[in-house]
C-alpha positions as CSV (number, residue, x, y, z in Angstrom):
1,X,0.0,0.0,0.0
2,X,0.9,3.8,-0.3
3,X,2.5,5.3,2.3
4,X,1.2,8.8,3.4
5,X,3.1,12.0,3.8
6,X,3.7,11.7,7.7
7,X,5.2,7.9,7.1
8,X,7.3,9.1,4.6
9,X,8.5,11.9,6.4
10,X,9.3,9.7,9.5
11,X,12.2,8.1,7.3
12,X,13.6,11.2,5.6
13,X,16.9,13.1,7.2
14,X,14.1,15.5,9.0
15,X,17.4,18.6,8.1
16,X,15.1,20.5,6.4
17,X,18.0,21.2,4.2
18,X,16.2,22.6,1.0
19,X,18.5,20.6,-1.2
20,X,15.5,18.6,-2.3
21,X,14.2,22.0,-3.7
22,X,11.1,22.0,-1.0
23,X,11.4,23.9,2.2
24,X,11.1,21.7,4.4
25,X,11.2,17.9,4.8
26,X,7.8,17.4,5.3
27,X,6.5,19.4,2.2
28,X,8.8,16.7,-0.2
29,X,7.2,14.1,2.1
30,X,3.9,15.3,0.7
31,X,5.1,15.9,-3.1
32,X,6.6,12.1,-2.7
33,X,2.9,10.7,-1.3
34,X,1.3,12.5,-4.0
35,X,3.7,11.1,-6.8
36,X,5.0,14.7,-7.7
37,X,8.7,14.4,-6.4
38,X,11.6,11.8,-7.1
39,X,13.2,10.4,-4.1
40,X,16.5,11.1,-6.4
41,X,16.0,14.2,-4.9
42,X,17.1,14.0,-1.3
43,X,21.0,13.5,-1.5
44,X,21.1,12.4,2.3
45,X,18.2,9.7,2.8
46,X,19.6,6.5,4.0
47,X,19.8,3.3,2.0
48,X,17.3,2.0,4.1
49,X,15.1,4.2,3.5
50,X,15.8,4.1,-0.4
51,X,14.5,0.5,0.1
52,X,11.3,1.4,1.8
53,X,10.7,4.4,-0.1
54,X,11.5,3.2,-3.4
55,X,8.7,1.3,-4.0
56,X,5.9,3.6,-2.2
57,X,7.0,6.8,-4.3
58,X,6.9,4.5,-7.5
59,X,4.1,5.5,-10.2
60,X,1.7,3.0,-9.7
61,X,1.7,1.9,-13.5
62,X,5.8,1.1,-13.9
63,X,7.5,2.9,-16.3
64,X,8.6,1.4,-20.1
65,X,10.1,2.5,-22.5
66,X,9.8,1.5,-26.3
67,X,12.2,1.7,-29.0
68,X,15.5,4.4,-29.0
69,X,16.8,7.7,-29.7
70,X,14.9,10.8,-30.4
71,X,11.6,8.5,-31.5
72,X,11.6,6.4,-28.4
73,X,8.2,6.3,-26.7
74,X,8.1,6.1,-23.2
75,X,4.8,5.0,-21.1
76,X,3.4,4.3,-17.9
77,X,3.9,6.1,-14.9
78,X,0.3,7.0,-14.7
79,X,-1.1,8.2,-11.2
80,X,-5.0,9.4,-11.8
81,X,-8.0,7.7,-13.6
82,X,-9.5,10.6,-14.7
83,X,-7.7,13.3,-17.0
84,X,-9.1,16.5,-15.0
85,X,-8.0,14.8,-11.4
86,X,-4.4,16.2,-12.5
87,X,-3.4,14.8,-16.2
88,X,-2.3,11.7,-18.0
89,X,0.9,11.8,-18.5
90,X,2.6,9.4,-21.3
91,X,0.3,9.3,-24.4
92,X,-0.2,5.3,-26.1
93,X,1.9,4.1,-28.8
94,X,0.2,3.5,-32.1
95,X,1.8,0.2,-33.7
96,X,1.2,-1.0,-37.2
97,X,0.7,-4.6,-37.5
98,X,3.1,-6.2,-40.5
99,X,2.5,-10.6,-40.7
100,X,5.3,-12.3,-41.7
101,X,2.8,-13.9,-44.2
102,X,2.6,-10.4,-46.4
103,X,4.3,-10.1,-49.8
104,X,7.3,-7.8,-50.3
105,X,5.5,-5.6,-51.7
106,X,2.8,-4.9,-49.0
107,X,5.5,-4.8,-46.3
108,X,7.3,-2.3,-48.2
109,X,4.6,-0.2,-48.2
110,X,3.4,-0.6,-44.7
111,X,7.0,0.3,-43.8
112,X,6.9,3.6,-45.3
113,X,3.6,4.1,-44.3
114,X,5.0,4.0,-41.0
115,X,8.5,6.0,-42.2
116,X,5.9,8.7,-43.8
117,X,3.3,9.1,-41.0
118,X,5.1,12.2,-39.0
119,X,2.9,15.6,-39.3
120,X,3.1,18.3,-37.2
121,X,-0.6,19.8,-35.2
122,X,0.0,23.0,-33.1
123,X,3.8,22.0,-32.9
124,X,3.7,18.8,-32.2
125,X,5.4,16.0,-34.0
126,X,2.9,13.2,-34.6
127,X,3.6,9.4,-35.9
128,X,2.7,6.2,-36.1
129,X,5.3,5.0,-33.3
130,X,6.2,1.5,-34.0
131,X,5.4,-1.6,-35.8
132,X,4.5,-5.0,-34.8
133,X,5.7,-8.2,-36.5
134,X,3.3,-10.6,-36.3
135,X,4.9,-14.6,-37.1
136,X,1.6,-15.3,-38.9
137,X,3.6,-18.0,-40.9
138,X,4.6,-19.4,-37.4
139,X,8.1,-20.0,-39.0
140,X,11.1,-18.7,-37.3
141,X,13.3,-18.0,-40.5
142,X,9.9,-15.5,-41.9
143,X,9.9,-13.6,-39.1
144,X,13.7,-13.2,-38.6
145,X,13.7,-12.1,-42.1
146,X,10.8,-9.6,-41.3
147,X,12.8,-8.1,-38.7
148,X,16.0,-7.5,-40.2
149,X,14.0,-6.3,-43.2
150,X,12.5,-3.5,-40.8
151,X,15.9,-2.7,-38.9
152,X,17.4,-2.3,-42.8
153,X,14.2,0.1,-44.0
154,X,13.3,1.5,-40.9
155,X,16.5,1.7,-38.1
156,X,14.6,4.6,-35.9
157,X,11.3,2.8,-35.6
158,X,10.1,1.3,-32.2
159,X,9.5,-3.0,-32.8
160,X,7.5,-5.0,-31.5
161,X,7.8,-8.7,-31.9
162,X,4.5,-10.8,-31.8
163,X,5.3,-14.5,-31.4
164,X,4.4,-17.4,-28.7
165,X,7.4,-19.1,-30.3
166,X,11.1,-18.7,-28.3
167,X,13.2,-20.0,-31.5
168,X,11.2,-17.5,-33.3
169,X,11.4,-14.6,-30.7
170,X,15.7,-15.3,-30.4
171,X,15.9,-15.1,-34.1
172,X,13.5,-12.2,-34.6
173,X,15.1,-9.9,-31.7
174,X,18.6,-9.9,-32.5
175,X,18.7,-6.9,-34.8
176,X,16.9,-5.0,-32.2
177,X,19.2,-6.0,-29.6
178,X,20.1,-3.2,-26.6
179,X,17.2,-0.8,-28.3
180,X,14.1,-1.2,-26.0
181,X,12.1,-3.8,-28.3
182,X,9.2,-5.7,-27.1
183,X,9.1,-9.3,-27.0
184,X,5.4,-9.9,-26.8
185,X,3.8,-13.6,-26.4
186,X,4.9,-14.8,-23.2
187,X,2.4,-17.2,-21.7
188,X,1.8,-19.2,-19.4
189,X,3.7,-22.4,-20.7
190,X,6.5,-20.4,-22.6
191,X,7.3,-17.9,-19.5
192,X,10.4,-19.2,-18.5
193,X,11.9,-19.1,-22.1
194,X,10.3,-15.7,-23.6
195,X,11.9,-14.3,-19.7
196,X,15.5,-15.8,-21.3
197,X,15.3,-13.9,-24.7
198,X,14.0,-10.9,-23.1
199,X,16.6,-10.7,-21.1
200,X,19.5,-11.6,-23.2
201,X,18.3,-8.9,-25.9
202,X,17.4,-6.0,-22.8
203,X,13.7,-6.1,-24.4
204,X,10.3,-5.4,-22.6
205,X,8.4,-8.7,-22.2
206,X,4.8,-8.5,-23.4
207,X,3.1,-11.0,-21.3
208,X,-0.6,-12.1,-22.1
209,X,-3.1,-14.6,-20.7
210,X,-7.2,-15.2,-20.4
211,X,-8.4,-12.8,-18.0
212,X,-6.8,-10.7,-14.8
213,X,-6.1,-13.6,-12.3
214,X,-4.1,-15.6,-14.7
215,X,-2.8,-12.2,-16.0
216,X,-1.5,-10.9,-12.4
217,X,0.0,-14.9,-11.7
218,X,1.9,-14.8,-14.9
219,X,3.3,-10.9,-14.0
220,X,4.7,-12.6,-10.7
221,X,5.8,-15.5,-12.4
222,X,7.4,-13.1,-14.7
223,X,9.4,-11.0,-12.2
224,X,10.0,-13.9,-10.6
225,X,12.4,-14.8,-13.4
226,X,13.9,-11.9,-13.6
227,X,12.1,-9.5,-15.7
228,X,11.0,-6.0,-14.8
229,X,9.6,-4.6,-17.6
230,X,6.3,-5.7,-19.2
231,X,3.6,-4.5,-21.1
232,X,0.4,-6.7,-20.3
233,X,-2.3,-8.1,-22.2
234,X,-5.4,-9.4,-20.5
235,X,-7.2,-11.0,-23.7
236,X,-9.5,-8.5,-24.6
237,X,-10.1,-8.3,-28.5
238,X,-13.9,-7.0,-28.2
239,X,-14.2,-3.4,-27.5
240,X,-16.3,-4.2,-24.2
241,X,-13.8,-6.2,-23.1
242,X,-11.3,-3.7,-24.0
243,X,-13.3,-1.1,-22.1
244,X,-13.7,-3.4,-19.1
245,X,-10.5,-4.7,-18.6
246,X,-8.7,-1.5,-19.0
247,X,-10.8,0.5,-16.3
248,X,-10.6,-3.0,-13.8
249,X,-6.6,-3.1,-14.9
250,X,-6.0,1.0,-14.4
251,X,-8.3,1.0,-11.1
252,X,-6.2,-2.2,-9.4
253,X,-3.0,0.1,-9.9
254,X,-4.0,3.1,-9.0
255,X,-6.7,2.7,-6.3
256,X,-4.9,-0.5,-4.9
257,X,-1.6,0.2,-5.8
258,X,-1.8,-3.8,-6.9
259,X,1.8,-4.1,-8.3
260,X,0.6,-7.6,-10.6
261,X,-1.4,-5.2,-12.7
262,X,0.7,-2.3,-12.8
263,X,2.6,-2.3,-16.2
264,X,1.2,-0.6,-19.6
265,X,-1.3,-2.1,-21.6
266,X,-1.2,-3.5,-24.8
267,X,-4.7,-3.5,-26.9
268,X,-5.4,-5.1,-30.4
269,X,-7.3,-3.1,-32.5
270,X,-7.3,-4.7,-35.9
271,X,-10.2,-4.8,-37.7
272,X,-11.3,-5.4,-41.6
273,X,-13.2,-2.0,-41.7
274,X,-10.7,0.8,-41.6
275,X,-13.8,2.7,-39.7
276,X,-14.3,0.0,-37.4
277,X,-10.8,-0.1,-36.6
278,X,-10.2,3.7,-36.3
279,X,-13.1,3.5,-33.3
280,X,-11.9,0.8,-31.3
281,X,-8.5,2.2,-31.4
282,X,-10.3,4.9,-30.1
283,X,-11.4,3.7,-27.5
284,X,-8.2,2.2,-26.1
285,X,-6.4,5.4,-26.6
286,X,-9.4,7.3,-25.0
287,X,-9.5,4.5,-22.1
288,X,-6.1,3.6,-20.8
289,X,-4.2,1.5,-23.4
290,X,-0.6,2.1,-23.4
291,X,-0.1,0.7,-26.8
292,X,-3.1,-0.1,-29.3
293,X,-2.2,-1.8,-32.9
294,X,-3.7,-1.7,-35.7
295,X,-3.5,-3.2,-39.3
296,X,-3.7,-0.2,-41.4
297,X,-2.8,3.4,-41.6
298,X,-4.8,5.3,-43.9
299,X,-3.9,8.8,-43.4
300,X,-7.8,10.1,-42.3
301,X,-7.3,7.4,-39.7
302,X,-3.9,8.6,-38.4
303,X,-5.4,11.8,-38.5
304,X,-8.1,11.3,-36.2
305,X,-6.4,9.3,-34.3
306,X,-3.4,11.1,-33.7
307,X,-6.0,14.1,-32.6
308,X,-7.8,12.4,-30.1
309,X,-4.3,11.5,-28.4
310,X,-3.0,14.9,-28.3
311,X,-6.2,16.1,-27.0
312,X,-6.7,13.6,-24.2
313,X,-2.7,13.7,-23.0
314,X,-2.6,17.5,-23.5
315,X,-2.3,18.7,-19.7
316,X,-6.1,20.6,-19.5
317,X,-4.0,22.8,-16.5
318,X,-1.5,23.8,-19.0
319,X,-2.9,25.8,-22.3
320,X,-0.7,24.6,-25.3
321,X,2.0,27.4,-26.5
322,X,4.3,28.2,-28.6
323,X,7.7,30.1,-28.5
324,X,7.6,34.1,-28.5
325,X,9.8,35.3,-31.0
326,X,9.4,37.0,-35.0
327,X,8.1,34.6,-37.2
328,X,8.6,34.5,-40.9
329,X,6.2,33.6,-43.1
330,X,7.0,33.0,-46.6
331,X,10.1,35.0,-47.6
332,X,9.0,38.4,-45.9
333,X,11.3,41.5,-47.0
334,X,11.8,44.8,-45.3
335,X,9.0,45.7,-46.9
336,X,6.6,43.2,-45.9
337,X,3.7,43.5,-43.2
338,X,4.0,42.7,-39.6
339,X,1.5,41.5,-37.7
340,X,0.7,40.2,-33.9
341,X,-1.0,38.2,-32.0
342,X,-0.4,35.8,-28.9
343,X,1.2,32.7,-28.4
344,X,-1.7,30.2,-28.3
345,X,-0.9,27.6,-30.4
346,X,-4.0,27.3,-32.3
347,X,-4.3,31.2,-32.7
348,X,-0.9,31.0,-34.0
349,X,-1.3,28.1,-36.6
350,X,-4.3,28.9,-37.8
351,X,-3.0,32.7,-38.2
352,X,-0.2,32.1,-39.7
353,X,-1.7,29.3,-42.1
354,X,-4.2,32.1,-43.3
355,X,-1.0,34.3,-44.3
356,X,0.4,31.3,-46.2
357,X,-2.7,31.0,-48.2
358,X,-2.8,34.6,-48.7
359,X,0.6,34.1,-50.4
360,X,1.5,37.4,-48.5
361,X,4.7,37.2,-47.2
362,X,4.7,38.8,-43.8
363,X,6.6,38.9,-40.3
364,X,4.4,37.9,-37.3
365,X,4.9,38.6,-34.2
366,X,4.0,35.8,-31.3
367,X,3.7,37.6,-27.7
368,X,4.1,35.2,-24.4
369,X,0.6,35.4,-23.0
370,X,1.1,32.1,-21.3
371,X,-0.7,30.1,-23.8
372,X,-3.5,32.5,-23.3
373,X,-5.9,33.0,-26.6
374,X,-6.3,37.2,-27.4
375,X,-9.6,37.8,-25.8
376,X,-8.5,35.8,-22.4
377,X,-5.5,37.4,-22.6
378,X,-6.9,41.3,-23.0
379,X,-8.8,40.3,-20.2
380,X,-6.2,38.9,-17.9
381,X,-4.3,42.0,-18.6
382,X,-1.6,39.7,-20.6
383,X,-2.3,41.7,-24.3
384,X,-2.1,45.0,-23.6
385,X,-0.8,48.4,-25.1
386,X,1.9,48.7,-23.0
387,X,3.1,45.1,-23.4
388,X,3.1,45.0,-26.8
389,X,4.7,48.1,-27.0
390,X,7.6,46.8,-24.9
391,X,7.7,43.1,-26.9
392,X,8.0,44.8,-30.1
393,X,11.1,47.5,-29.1
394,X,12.7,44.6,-27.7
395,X,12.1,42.0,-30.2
396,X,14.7,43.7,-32.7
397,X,12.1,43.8,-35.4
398,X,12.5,47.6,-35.9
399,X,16.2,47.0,-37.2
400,X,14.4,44.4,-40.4
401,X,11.8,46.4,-41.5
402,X,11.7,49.9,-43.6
403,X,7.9,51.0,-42.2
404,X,6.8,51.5,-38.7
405,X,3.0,49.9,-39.0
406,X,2.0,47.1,-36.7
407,X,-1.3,44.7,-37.6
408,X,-3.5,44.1,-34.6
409,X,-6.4,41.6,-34.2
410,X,-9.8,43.5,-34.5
411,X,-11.5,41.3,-31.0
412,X,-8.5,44.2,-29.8
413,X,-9.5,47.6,-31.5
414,X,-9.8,49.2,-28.1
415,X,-5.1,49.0,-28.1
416,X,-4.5,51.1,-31.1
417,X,-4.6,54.2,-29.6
418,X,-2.5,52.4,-26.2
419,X,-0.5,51.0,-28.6
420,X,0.7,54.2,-30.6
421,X,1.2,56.0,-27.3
422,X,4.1,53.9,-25.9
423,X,5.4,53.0,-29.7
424,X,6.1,56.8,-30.7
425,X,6.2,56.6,-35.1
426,X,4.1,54.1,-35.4
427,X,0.8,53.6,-37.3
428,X,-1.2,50.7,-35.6
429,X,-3.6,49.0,-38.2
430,X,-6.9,47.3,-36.9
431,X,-6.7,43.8,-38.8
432,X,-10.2,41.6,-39.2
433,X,-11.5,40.4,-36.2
434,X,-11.7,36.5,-37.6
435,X,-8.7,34.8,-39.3
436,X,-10.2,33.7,-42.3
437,X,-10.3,36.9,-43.6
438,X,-6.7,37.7,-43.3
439,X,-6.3,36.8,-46.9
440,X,-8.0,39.1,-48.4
441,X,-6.9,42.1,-45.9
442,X,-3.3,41.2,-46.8
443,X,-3.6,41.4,-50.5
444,X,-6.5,44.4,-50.5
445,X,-3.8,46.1,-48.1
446,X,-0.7,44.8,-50.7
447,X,-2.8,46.0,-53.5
448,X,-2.9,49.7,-52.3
């Protein structure tokens, strides 16, 4: 069970030290019980401690991480069951399933399906994160050859390997030795074998069985032999039993603090209608999987798909933002209008994506309202006339340009005249109030 604040803070150093980066002892105490501190912290608790405390300040869902480098995907260390109780923190991996049984020609193109997936929403980089070879063939020399096919074509992808068969698994990992693979398709009977290869190659072991009970007897087993990491499969292939086991799996962790149960989750998705597909895969993404796979990636579906995970793992405490700084749109010259607005990432890609289309090349200027959008942040007293006056002196901008004329969103007419005070020379221009009509104010205004 979890240990509360006072416990914990009857085996801490009680110096009060600050080195933790909390004032006292007992306020880490309560960031530890809460799960919003590392132990790492303290420099000065005792090894003992370290033992006790360990595993109490752990996340309740252990922590894994899939694949390498700059693409690795890490998940786990979830601490609520609801997003608004504080946030979730790791989004799922989306896997595309490739069987060993497929011709050249289809895995070639499922492999740059996955190569070719990245896009970037509100400056984020999106992807499919990793595939999953399947031994349909159940032949050990097709799926090795597979997998070195995929290391070859696609060395920065994440891999899982699907097999029940150890030959099969040894043969398979090897070119993804060291690199945070998944070994999926230990079972009951094959545990003590799949635990071997694991092992050998450093890969996550993706253990599955019929149901929870079996499920949290074959984790034990599991760690029993060794083996740390997992990602779990309970069985469910029906999205009710998706939706059921998830919730009973996430709850056992979290609520219990039930260590057999606390690993990611790994959900199967596949389905012959692409729509079909895109919703269950939905649903596991919506409802706690850690990593849902799917047969196909149409480019709608990633779409959708890759939405709906950005919105449920953005942090709703946070608002999403981008950097404040002079933006170029197309090739803007000395010449060219500058215009400003705040750092809200949707204001800002949707405002400059209407200057692209208005094929106006222009310099934009992004303020730091703290993510805030220009109405909230007028209000909050974040976009103001003197605020903007000070970004734009200090932002440099008057050393690129020839005019002195600064483009202001209409929702903020009431600034010009604040705005022209504090920026002595300067002509501010009341823009359109929506940004779809930014095209045509650009060229009328390019026009005259």
């Amino acid at each position: 069970m979890a240990l509360t604040g006072v416990q914990i803070f009857k085996l801490l150093p009680k110096t009060n030290c600050k080195k933790c980066g909390f004032p006292t002892c007992l306020a880490f105490a309560m960031k530890l019980a809460q799960r919003q501190a590392s132990l790492d912290a303290c420099p000065d608790v005792s090894e003992e401690a370290k033992a006790t405390l360990g595993e109490a300040s752990a996340p309740p869902v252990r922590p894994v991480t899939l694949g390498a480098g700059d693409k690795a995907v890490k998940m786990g260390e979830e601490t609520v069951l609801f997003r608004h109780e504080k946030k979730f923190v790791n989004p799922p991996a989306l896997a595309l399933e490739i069987k060993d049984t497929e011709s050249d020609d289809a895995v070639d193109a499922k492999i740059q399906d996955v190569v070719g997936s990245e896009i970037n929403r509100v400056g984020q980089l999106l992807r499919i994160d990793a595939v999953f070879l399947n031994n349909d063939s159940g032949d050990a020399g097709r799926l090795a050859s597979l997998a070195e096919k995929v290391a070859q074509k696609a060395p920065e992808t994440a891999v899982i390997i699907g097999t029940e068969n150890p030959e099969a698994a040894d043969a398979a990992i090897k070119p993804f030795s060291g690199k945070n693979a998944i070994l999926y398709g230990a079972t009951e009977a094959n545990a003590e074998k799949m635990a071997e290869v694991a092992k050998a190659a450093k890969a996550v072991l993706g253990v599955k069985a019929d149901g929870l009970d079996a499920l949290s007897s074959l984790t034990e087993k599991v760690k029993s032999l060794g083996v740390d990491d997992m990602v779990i499969d309970p069985g469910a292939r029906s999205a009710k039993e998706m939706l059921e086991y998830n919730t009973f799996i996430r709850r056992a962790a979290i609520k219990k603090n039930f260590k057999p149960l606390g690993y990611p989750v790994i959900n199967f998705a596949q389905r012959d209608d692409a729509l079909h597909e895109s919703l269950v895969a939905g649903l596991g993404i919506a409802k706690y999987a850690s990593i849902v796979v799917v047969s196909s990636a149409e480019k709608w579906k990633n779409l959708a798909l890759f939405t709906l995970r950005q919105n449920i793992y953005t942090d709703p405490q946070v608002p999403m933002q981008v950097e404040q700084k002079i933006y170029k749109i197309g090739d803007p010259t000395p010449d060219s209008p500058l215009l400003i607005t705040t750092n809200f990432s949707l204001t800002y890609f949707i405002v400059s994506g209407e200057v692209e289309n208005s094929k106006v090349p222009a310099h934009l200027a992004i303020m730091d309202c703290e993510g805030l959008s220009v109405l909230t942040a007028w209000a909050a007293g974040k976009f103001t006339g003197s605020k903007i006056a000070n970004f734009i002196k200090e932002s440099g901008i008057e050393n690129e340009i020839n005019h002195r004329e600064l483009i202001i969103p209409g929702y903020v007419a009431i600034l010009s005249g604040a705005i022209e005070e504090k920026l002595e020379g300067w002509k501010v221009t009341v823009g359109p109030r929506e940004a779809n009509a930014l095209p045509a104010f650009l060229r009328s205004a390019q026009a005259a």
